[in-house]
C-alpha positions, 0 to 999 in steps of 0.5 A, a space after each residue: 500500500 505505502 509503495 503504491 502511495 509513493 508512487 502516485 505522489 511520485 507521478 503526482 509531482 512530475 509536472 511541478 518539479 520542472 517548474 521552480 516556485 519562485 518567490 518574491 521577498 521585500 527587498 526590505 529586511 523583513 526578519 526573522 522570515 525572510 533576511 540575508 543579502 540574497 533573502 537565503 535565511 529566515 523562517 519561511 526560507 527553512 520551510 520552502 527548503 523542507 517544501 523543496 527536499 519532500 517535493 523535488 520542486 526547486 524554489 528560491 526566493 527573489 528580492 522585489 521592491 514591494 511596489 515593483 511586485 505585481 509588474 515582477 509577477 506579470 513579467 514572469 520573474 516570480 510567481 508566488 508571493 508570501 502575504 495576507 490575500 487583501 494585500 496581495 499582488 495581483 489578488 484576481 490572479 492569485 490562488 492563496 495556499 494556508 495559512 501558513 502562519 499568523 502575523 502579530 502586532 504587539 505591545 511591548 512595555 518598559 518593565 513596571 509598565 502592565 496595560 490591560 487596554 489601549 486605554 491605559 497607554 500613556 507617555 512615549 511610544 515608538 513606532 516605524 515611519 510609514 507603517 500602517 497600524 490599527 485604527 484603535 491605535 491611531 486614536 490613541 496617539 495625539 490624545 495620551 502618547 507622544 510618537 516617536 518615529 523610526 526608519 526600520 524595526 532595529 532602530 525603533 527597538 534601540 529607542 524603545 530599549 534606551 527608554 526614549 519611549 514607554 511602549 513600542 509596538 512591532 511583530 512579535 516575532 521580530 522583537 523576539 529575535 532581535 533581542 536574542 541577537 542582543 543577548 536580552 530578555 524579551 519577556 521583561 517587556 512583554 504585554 497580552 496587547 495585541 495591536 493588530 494579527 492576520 494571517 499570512 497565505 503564500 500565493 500563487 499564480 492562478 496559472 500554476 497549477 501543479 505548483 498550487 497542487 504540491 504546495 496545498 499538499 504540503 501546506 495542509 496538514 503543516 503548522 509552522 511554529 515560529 517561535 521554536 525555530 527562533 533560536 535556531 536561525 543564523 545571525 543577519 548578514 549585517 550585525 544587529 546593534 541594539 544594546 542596552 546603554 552601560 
């Protein structure tokens, strides 16, 4: 029986791995699922390598800026993209295989710092330029919190760990590995908030059809758990430098 089984998924898997799922990534450091020079480390890099070992179907990642990603896919340079489907590029075009994994947006605290509510934020808190957050937290700011601005996730962290704010508020999961590149505990600063979650589909062109069969195989009976294989991920390609001052 098992001998049968493996070779129709054998026969099953013929057409796709000719074919290579080709993935786009922000150009944009976005740790820890997908990072390096050449976006060849993170989370969602360990799962399409397992994806590729089980199935035979080449894969790679491919940096895009966000903005150039839907002209990339029509150009034929990648064909499946990680994203929540109301932010996917192309979304008519796109067949979405998951979840593969929830997104969290979290409220992290100074220590001493417990708000049961959005109600209860006062004081400082850091946030990253240009980031879309939720509307409760929009309507927070302006009334009892001073916002302070950051260009990317390292640098809003430095100023949330040097005290330039009492909150900061960023994905779970980036927090918690940034600070174990800096050897800090994250739990001292964690909070139950949770600012905003959905959850992340990897999407593919709607004309690859075998691809969309091997990954819904692969994906469904698959739960991606993020926060064990933290500390199993390598370091950033550029050093991570968000200290505690002396």
């Amino acid at each position: 029986m098992r001998i049968g089984l493996l070779i129709i998924a054998a026969f099953w898997f013929v057409p796709a791995s000719s074919q290579t799922l080709q993935i786009m990534g922000s150009h944009e450091t976005f740790l820890p699922f997908y990072y390096g020079n050449n976006l060849n480390k993170g989370v969602l890099v360990e799962v399409i390598n397992e994806f590729t070992k089980e199935t035979g179907i080449p894969s790679d990642f491919y940096p895009a800026a966000r903005k150039r990603q839907a002209q990339d896919l029509e150009e034929g340079r990648a064909n499946a993209v990680f994203a929540n489907p109301l932010w996917m590029p192309l979304p008519d075009r796109m067949h979405a295989v998951g979840p593969v994994l929830t997104w969290r947006d979290r409220v992290f605290a100074q220590p001493g710092k417990n708000p049961d509510s959005f109600d209860d934020l006062e004081g400082g808190i850091c946030l990253r330029r240009w980031f879309v957050y939720s509307d409760q937290l929009k309507r927070r700011i302006g009334t009892d919190l001073v916002r302070h601005d950051a260009y990317n996730a390292q640098q809003m962290l430095r100023m949330f760990l040097r005290k330039r704010c009492d909150y900061v508020v960023m994905n779970e999961m980036t927090f918690r590995f940034l600070t174990l590149q800096g050897e800090i505990d994250p739990a001292q600063y964690s909070t139950e908030l949770i600012d905003a979650e959905w959850p992340v589909y990897l999407g593919i062109l709607e004309t690859e059809r075998a691809l969309i069969e091997a990954a819904e195989t692969f994906f469904a009976d698959r739960t991606v758990d993020v926060e064990a294989m933290l500390p199993k991920l390598p370091p950033p390609d550029r050093t991570v430098s968000i200290q505690l001052d002396e």
